[in-house]
KELUM-323246 format. One record per residue (C-alpha): residue number from 1; residue in one letter; x, y, z. Coordinates in steps of 0.1 Angstrom, whole numbers, plus 5000, padded with zeros to 4 digits. Layout:
BEGIN
+-----+----+------+------+------+
!   i ! aa !   px !   py !   pz !
+-----+----+------+------+------+
! NUM !  A !    X !    Y !    Z !
...
+-----+----+------+------+------+
This chain:
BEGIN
+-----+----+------+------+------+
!   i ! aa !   px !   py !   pz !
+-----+----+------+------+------+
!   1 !  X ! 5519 ! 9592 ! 1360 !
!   2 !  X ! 5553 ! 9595 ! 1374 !
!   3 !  X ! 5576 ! 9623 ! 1378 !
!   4 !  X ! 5596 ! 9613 ! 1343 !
!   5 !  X ! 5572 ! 9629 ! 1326 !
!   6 !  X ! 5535 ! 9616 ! 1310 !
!   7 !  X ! 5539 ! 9613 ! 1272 !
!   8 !  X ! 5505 ! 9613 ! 1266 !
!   9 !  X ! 5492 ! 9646 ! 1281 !
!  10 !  X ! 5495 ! 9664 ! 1247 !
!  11 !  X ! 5493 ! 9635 ! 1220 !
!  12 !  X ! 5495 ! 9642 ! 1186 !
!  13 !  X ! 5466 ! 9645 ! 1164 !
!  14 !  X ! 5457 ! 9618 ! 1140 !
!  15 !  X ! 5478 ! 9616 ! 1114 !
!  16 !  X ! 5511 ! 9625 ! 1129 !
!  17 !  X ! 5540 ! 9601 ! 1129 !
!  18 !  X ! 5531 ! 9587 ! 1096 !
!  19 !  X ! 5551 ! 9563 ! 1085 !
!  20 !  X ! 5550 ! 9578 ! 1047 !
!  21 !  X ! 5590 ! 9584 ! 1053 !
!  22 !  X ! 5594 ! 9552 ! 1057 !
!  23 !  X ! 5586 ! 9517 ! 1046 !
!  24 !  X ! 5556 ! 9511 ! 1072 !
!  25 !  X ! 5530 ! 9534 ! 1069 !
!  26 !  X ! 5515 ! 9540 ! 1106 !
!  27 !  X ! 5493 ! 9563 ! 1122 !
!  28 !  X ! 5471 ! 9570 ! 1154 !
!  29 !  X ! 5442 ! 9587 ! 1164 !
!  30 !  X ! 5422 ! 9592 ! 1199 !
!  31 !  X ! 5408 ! 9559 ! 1215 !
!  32 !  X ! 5375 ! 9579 ! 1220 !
!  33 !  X ! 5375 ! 9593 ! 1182 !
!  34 !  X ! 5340 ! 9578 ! 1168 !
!  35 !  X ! 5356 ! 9588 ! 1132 !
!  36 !  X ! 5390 ! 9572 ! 1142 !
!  37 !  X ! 5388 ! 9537 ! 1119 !
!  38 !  X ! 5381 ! 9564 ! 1087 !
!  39 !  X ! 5410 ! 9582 ! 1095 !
!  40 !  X ! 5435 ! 9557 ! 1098 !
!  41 !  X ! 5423 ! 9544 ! 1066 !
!  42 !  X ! 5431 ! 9575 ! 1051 !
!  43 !  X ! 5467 ! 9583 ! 1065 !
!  44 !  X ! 5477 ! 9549 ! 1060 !
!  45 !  X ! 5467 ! 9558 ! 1020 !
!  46 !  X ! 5459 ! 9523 ! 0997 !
!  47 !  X ! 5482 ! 9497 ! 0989 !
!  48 !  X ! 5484 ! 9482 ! 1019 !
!  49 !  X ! 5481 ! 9446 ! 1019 !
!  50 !  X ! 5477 ! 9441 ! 1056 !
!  51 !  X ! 5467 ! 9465 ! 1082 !
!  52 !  X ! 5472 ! 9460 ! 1120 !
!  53 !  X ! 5453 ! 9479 ! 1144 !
!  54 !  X ! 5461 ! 9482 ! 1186 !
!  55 !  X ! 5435 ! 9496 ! 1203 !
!  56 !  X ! 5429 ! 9508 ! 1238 !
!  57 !  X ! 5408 ! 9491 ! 1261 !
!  58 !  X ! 5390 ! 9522 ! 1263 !
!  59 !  X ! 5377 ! 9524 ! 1229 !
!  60 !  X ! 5347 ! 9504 ! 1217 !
!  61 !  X ! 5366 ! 9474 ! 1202 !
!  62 !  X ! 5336 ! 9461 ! 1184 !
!  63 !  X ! 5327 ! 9495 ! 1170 !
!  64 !  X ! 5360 ! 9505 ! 1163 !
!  65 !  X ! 5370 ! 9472 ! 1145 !
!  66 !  X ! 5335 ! 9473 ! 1128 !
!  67 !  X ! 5342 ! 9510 ! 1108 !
!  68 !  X ! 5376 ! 9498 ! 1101 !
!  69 !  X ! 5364 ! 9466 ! 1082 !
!  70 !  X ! 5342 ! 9492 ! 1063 !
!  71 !  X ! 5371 ! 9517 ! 1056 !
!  72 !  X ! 5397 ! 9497 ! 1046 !
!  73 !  X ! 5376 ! 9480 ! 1020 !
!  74 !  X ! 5396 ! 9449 ! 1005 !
!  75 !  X ! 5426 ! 9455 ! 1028 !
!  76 !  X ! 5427 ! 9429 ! 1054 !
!  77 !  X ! 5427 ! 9446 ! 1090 !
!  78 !  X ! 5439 ! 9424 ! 1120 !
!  79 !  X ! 5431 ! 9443 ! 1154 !
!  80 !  X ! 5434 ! 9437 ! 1191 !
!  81 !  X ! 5432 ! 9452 ! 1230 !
!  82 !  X ! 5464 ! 9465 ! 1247 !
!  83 !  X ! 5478 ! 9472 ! 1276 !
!  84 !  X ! 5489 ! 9504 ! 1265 !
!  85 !  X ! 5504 ! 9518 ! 1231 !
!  86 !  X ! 5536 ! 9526 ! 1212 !
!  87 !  X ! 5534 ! 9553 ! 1191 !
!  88 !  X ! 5565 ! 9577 ! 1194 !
!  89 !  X ! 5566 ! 9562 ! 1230 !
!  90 !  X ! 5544 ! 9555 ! 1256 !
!  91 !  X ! 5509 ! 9564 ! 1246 !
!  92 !  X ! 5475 ! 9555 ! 1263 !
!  93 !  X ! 5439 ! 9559 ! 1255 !
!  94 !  X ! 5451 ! 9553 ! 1215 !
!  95 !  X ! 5445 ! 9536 ! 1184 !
!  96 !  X ! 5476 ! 9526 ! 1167 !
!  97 !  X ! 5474 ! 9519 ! 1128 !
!  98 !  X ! 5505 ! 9500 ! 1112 !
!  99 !  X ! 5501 ! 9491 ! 1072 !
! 100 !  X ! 5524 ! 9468 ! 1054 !
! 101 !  X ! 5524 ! 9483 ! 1019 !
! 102 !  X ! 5518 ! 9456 ! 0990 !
! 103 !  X ! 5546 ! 9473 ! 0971 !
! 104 !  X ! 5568 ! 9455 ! 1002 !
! 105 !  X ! 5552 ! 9430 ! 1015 !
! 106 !  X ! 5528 ! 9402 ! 1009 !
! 107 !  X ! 5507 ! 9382 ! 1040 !
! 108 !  X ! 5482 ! 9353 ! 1047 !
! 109 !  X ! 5465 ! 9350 ! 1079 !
! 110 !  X ! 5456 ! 9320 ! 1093 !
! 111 !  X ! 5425 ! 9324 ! 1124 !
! 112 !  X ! 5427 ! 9298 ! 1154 !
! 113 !  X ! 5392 ! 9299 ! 1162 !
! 114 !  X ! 5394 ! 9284 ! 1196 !
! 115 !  X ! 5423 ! 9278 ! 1218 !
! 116 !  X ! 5410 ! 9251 ! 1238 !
! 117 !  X ! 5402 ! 9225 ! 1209 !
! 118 !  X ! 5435 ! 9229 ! 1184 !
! 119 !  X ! 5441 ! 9206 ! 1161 !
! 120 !  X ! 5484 ! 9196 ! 1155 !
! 121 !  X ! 5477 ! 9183 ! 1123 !
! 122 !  X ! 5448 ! 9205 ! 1109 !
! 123 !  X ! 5469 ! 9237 ! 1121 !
! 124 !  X ! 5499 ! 9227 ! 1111 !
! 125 !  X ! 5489 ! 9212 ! 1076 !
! 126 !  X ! 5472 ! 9250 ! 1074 !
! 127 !  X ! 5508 ! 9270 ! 1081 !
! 128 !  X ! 5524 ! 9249 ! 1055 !
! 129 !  X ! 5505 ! 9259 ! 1025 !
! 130 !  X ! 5500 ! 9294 ! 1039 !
! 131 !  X ! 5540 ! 9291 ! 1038 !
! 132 !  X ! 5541 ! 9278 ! 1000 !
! 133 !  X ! 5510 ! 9299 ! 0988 !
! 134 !  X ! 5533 ! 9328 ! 0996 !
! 135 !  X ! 5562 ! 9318 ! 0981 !
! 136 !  X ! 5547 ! 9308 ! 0950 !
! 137 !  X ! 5526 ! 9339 ! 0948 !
! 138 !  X ! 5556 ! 9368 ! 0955 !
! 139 !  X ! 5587 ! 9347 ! 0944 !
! 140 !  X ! 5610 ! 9375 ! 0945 !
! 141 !  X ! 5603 ! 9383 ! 0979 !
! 142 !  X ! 5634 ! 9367 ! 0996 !
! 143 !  X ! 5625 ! 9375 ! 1034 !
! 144 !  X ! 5601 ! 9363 ! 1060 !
! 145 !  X ! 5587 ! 9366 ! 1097 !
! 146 !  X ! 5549 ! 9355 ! 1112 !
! 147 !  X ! 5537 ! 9372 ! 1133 !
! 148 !  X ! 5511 ! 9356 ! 1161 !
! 149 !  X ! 5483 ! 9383 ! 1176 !
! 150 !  X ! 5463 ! 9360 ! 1205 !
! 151 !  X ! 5436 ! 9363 ! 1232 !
! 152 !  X ! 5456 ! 9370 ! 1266 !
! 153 !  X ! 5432 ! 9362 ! 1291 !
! 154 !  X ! 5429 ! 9325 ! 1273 !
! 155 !  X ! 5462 ! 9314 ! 1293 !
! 156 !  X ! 5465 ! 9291 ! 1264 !
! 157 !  X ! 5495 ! 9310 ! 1246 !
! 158 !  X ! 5524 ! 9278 ! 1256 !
! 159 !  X ! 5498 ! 9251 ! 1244 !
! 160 !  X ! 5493 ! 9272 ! 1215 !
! 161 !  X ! 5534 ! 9278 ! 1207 !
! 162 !  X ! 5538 ! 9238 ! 1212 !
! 163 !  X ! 5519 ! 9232 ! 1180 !
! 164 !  X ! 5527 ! 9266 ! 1160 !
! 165 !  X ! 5566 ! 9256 ! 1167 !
! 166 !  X ! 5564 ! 9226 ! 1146 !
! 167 !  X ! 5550 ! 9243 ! 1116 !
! 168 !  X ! 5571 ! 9275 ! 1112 !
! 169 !  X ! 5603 ! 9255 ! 1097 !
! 170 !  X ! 5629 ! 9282 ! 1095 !
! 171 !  X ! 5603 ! 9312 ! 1098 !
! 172 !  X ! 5614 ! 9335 ! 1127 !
! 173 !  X ! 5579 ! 9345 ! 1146 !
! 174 !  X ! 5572 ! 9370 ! 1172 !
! 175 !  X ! 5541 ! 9381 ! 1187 !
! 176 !  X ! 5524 ! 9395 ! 1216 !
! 177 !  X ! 5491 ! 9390 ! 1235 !
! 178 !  X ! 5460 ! 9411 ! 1238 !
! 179 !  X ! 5456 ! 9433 ! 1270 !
! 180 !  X ! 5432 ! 9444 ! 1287 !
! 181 !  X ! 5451 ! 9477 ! 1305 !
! 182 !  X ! 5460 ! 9470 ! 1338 !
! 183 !  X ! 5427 ! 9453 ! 1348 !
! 184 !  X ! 5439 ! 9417 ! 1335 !
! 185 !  X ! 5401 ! 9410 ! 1325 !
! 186 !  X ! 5391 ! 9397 ! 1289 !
! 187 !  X ! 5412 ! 9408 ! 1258 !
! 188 !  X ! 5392 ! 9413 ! 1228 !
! 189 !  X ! 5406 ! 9405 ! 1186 !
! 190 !  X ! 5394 ! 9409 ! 1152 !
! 191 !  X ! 5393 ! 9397 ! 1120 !
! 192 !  X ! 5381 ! 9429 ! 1100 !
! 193 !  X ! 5349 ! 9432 ! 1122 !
! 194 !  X ! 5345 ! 9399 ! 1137 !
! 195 !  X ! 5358 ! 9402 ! 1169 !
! 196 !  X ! 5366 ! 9368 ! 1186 !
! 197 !  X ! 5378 ! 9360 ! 1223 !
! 198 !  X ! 5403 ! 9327 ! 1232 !
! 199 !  X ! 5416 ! 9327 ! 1197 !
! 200 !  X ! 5445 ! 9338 ! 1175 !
! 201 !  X ! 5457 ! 9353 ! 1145 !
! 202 !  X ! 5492 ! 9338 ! 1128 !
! 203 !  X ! 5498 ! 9361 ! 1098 !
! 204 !  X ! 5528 ! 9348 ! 1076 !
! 205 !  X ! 5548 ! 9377 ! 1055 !
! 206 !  X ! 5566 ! 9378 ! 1033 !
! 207 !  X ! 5588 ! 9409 ! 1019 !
! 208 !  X ! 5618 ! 9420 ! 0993 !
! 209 !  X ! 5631 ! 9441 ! 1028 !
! 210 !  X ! 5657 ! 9425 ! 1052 !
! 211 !  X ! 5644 ! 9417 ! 1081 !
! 212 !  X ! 5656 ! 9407 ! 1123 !
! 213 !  X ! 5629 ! 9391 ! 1144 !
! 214 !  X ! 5642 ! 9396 ! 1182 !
! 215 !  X ! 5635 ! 9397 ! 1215 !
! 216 !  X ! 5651 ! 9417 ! 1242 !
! 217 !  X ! 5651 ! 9419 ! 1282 !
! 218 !  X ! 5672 ! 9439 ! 1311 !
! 219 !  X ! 5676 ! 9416 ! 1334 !
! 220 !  X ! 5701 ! 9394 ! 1353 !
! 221 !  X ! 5698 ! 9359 ! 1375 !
! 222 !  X ! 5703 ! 9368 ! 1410 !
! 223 !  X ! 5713 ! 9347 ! 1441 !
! 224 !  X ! 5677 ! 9339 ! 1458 !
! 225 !  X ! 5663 ! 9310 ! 1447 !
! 226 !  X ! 5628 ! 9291 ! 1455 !
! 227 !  X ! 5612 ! 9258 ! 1445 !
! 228 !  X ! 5575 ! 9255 ! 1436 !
! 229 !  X ! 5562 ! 9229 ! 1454 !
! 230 !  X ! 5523 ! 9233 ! 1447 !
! 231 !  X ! 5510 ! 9242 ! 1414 !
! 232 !  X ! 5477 ! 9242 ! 1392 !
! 233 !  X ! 5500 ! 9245 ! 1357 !
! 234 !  X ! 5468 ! 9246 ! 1337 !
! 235 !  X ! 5456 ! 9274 ! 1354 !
! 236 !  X ! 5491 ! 9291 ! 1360 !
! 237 !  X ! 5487 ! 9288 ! 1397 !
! 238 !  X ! 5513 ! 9286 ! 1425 !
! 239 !  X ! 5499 ! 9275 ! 1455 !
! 240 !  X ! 5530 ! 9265 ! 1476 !
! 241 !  X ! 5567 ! 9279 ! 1475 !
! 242 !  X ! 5594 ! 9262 ! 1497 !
! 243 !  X ! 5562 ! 9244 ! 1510 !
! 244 !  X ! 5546 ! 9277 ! 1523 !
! 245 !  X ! 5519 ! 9294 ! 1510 !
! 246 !  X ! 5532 ! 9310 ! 1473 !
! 247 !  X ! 5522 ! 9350 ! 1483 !
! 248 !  X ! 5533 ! 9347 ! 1517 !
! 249 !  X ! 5567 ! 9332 ! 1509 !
! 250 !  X ! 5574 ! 9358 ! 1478 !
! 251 !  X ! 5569 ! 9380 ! 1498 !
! 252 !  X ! 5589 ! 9368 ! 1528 !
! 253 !  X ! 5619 ! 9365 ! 1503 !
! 254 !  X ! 5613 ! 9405 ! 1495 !
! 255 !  X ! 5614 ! 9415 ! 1529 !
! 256 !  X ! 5578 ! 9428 ! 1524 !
! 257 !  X ! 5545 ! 9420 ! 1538 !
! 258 !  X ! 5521 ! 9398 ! 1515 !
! 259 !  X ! 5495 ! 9423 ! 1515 !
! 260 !  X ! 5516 ! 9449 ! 1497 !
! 261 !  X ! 5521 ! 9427 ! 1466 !
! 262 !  X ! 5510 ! 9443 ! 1434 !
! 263 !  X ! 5516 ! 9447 ! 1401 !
! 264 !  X ! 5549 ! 9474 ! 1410 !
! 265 !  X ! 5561 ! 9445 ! 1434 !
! 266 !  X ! 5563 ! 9421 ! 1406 !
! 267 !  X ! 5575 ! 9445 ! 1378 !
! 268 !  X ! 5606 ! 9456 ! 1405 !
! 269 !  X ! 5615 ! 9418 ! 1413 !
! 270 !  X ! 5608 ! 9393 ! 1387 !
! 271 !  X ! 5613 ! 9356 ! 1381 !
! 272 !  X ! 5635 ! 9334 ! 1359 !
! 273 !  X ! 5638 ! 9299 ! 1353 !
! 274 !  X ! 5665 ! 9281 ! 1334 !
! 275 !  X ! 5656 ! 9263 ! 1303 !
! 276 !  X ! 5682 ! 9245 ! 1281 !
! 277 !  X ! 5716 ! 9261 ! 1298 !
! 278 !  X ! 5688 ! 9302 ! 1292 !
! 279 !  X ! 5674 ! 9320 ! 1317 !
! 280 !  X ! 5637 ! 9330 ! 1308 !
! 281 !  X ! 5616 ! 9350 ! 1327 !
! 282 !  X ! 5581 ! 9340 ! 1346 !
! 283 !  X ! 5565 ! 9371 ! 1356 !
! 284 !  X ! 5540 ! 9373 ! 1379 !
! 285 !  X ! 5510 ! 9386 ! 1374 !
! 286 !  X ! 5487 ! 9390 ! 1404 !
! 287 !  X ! 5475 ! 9375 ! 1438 !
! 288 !  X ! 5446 ! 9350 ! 1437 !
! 289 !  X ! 5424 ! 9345 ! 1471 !
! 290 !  X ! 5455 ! 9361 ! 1492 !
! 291 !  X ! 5475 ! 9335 ! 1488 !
! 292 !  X ! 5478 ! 9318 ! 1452 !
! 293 !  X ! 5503 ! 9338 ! 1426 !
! 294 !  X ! 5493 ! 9336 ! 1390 !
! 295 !  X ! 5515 ! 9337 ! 1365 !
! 296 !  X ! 5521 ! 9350 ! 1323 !
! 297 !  X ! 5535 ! 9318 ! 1312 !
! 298 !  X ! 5534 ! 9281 ! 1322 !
! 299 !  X ! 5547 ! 9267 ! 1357 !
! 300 !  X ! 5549 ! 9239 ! 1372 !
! 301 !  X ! 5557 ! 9222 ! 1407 !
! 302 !  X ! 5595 ! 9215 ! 1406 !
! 303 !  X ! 5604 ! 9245 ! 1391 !
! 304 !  X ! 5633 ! 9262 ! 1408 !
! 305 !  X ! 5625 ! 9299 ! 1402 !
! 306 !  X ! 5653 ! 9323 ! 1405 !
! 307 !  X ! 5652 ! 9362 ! 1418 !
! 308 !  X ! 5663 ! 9387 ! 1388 !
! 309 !  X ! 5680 ! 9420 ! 1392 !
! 310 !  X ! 5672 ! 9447 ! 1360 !
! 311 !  X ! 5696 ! 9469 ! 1348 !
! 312 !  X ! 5683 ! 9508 ! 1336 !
! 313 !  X ! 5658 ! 9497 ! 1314 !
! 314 !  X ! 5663 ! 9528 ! 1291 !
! 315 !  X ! 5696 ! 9522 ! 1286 !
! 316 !  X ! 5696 ! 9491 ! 1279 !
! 317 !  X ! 5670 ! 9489 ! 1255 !
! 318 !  X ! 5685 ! 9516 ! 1237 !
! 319 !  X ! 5719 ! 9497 ! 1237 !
! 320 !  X ! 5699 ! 9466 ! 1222 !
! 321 !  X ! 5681 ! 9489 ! 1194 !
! 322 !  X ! 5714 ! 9505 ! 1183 !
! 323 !  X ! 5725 ! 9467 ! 1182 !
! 324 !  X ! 5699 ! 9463 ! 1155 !
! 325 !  X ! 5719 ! 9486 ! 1129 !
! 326 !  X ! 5747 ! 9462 ! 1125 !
! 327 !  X ! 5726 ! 9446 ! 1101 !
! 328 !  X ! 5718 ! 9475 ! 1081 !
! 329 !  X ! 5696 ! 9506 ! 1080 !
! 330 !  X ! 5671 ! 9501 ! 1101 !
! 331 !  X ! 5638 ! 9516 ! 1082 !
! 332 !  X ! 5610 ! 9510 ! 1109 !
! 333 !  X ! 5601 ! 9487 ! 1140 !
! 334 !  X ! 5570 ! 9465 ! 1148 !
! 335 !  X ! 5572 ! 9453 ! 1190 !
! 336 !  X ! 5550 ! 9435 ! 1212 !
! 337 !  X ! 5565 ! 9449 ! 1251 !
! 338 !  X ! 5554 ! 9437 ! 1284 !
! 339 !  X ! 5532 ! 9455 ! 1306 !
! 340 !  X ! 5555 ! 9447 ! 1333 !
! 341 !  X ! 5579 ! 9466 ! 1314 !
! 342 !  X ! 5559 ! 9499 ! 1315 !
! 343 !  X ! 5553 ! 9494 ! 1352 !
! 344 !  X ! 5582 ! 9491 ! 1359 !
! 345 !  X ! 5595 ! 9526 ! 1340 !
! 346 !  X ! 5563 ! 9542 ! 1362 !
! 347 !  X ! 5577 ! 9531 ! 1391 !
! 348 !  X ! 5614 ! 9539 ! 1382 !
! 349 !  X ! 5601 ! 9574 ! 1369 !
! 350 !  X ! 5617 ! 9562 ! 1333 !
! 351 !  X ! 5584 ! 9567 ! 1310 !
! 352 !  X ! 5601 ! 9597 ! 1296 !
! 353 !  X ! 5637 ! 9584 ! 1289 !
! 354 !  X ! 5624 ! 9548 ! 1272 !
! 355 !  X ! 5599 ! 9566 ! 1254 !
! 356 !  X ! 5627 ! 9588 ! 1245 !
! 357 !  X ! 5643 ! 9555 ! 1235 !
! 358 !  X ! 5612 ! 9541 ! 1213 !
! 359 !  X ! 5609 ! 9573 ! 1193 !
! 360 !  X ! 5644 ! 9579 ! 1181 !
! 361 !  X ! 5644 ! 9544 ! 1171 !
! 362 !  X ! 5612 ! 9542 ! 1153 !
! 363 !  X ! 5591 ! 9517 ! 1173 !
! 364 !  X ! 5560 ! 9513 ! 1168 !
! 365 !  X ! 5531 ! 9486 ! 1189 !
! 366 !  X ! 5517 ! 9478 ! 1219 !
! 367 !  X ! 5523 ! 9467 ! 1257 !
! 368 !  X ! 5513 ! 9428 ! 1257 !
! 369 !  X ! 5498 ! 9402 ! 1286 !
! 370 !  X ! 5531 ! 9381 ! 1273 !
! 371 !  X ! 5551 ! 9379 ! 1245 !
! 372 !  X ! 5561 ! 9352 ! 1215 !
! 373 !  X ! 5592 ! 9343 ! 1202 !
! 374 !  X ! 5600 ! 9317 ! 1180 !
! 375 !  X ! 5587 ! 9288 ! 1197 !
! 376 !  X ! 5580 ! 9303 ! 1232 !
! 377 !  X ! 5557 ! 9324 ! 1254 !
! 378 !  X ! 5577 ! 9346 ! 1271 !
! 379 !  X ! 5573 ! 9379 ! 1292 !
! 380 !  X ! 5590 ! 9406 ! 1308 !
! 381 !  X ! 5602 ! 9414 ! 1269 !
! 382 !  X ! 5598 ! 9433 ! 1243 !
! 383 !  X ! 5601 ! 9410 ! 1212 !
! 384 !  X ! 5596 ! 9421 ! 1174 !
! 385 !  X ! 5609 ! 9428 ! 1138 !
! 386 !  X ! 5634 ! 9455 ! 1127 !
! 387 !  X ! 5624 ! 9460 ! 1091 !
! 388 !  X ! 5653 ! 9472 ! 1069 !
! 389 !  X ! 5656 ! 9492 ! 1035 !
! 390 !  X ! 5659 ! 9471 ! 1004 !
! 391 !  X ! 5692 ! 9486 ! 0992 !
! 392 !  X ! 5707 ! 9470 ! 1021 !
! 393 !  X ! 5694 ! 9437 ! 1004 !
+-----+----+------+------+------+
C-alpha cells in the first residue's frame, strides 16, 4: 500500500459496522472465513427482503455464494466479484453484506441470462410488470431506484443500458460492474447459489424512505485533445490515435515512454469525451499486444477524446457527500466506485483520507470494472443511492 496509510491491516471482525443504527443493515466478515455466509446471515438479523453480497476475488465465489443461499433461507441474496471493498473505507480481501429490511423496502429482481442474445422487447416487457407488480404489492411505498449488478468482463454493459434505458420510465438506476481485483480477468455473479458469467441482475425497489440516486467524479476537461482514428468498438479497442499507433501516441501526449503505461498511468491522466453539451469519462483500462488500448466503456473511430485534470479526490468527494444532506438526513449509502478511483488514491497516497471520507459518511460497496447511471455506462465514478430517514418524508 501507499504511505497514506492501509486500511485494511487491522479489519474489523465480522460483525462490526452493522448497520442496526441505521436503516441498512450491513456487515462484513474475512474473504477467507469458510463460516463467513452464516455470519452475515446472522448480523444482518431476518426481515430482510433482499440481501446484496460483494465479495473478494479471493474468496471462493461459488462456495461462498452457495452457504449464503443456505443461510439466508427465503431471503433473496444477489452477490458478485469486486475490485476491492467499501466497508468503513477501503477494505480488501472482504465480504461485504448489505440487507434491505422488508420493514423499508420491497424488491423484484429480474436475471439477464446472457448478454450477447438480449431481447428489447422480452426485457423490457419484463421491467414493466416488475415496475407495476411493485407498486401494486407495497402501495404506500412512495420511492424508487433499480439497481443493475452485471458481469464486467462481458464488455456488454452500453448494449445492455441501450435496452434497460427504455424500460426504467422515471426510475433513477445506478449500478456497477463485477471485478475481478486488479487482474481484469472474469468476474463471477449470483443468484442465491447459481453463479452465472456475461449476465446481469436489475433489481427494482421500492421504499417509504427518500431517496437520491447519483453519480459523482473529480475531474475537469483539459486542453490536449486526440482523435481516434482506428477502432474495434465491439471489442473496446483503439488501434490508431492521430493516425499513430493508440499506446504509442497516449503515451507521446504524456511525455512518457509507451512501455511504462499501466494501470497508475491511466488512473493519473484519464479521458473524456463530450456527449450532448457533458463531458463523460472513457478510462482506459490496459495495453493489448503493445500497441492497442482497451477501454471501460464504448469508443469509436471519430471520437475526439479530451485529456482530464482531477482535483483532490478526497476533497472533493467529501464536498459532493455533504451535498447529499441538502435533501435531508442522510441515513446510509449504497456506491458502485471505480477501480481507477482507488488507483489513483494509491498513487496519490490518499487511501487514508477518502477512506476517511467513506466512513464518516456512511458508504457502504464495492470498487467496479465501470459504473451505471441512469441510462449510461460510465467510469472513473462513484455512482449510487443516499437512502434517507422517513421523517424527512
Amino acid at each position: 500500500m501507499d504511505g497514506g496509510g492501509d486500511p485494511t491491516a487491522a479489519p474489523p471482525r465480522a460483525g462490526s459496522g452493522i448497520g442496526r443504527h441505521g436503516i441498512l443493515r450491513r456487515a462484513q466478515a474475512p474473504a477467507g472465513d469458510p463460516g463467513a455466509a452464516a455470519r452475515l446471515a446472522a448480523d444482518l438479523g431476518p426481515g430482510i427482503a433482499l440481501a446484496l453480497l460483494f465479495v473478494s476475488p479471493s474468496a471462493d465465489f461459488a462456495a461462498t455464494m452457495a452457504a449464503a443461499a443456505r443461510a439466508f433461507g427465503t431471503t433473496p441474496v444477489l452477490g458478485c466479484t469486486t475490485a476491492g471493498e467499501i466497508a468503513g473505507g477501503y477494505v480488501e480481501d472482504r465480504i461485504v453484506a448489505v440487507g434491505f429490511p422488508a420493514s423499508d423496502f420491497a424488491a423484484e429482481t429480474i436475471a439477464i441470462p446472457d448478454l450477447d442474445r438480449i431481447e428489447p422487447g422480452a426485457l423490457i416487457d419484463r421491467m414493466i410488470r416488475a415496475r407495476q407488480a411493485l407498486a401494486a404489492g407495497r402501495p404506500g411505498f412512495a420511492h424508487e431506484f433499480a439497481y443493475l449488478m452485471v458481469d464486467g468482463s462481458t464488455l456488454r454493459e452500453d448494449a445492455l443500458m441501450a435496452v434497460v434505458g427504455h424500460g426504467l420510465g422515471p426510475v433513477p438506476l445506478f449500478g456497477g460492474s463485477a471485478g475481478d481485483g486488479a487482474r481484469f480477468g472474469q468476474s463471477y455473479l449470483a443468484q442465491g447459489g447459481t453463479v452465472r458469467t456475461n449476465a446481469a441482475f436489475l433489481t427494482f425497489l421500492r421504499t417509504r424512505c427518500p431517496v437520491k440516486v447519483f453519480s459523482f467524479d473529480h475531474l475537469d476537461a483539459g486542453p490536449g485533445q486526440m482523435v481516434v482514428t482506428g477502432a474495434d468498438p465491439a471489442r473496446r479497442k483503439v488501434h490508431e490515435i492521430n493516425a499513430a499507433p493508440a499506446a504509442a501516441e497516449y503515451a507521446r501526449l504524456l511525455g512518457k515512454p509507451a512501455g511504462q503505461l499501466d494501470p497508475f498511468i491511466f488512473a493519473a491522466h484519464p479521458l473524456v469525451v463530450k456527449v450532448g453539451g457533458r463531458y463523460h469519462v472513457r478510462s482506459i483500462q490496459r495495453v493489448e499486444n503493445g500497441t492497442d488500448l482497451i477501454f471501460f466503456s464504448a469508443i469509436d473511430e471519430g471520437v475526439v477524446l479530451t485529456l482530464a485534470t482531477s482535483r483532490d479526490m478526497a476533497r472533493s468527494l467529501d464536498a459532493n457527500l455533504a451535498g447529499l444532506g441538502d435533501g435531508g438526513r442522510v441515513d446510509s449509502i449504497l456506491a458502485c466506485d471505480c477501480i481507477l478511483r482507488r488507483i489513483e488514491a494509491q498513487q496519490k497516497q490518499q487511501i487514508r483520507d477518502v477512506s476517511q471520507v467513506l466512513a464518516r459518511h456512511n458508504v457502504t460497496g464495492f470498487s467496479t470494472y465501470g459504473e451505471q447511471f441512469g441510462a449510461m455506462h460510465v467510469n472513473l465514478t462513484m455512482t449510487g443511492v443516499a437512502i434517507y430517514s422517513p421523517e424527512e418524508d
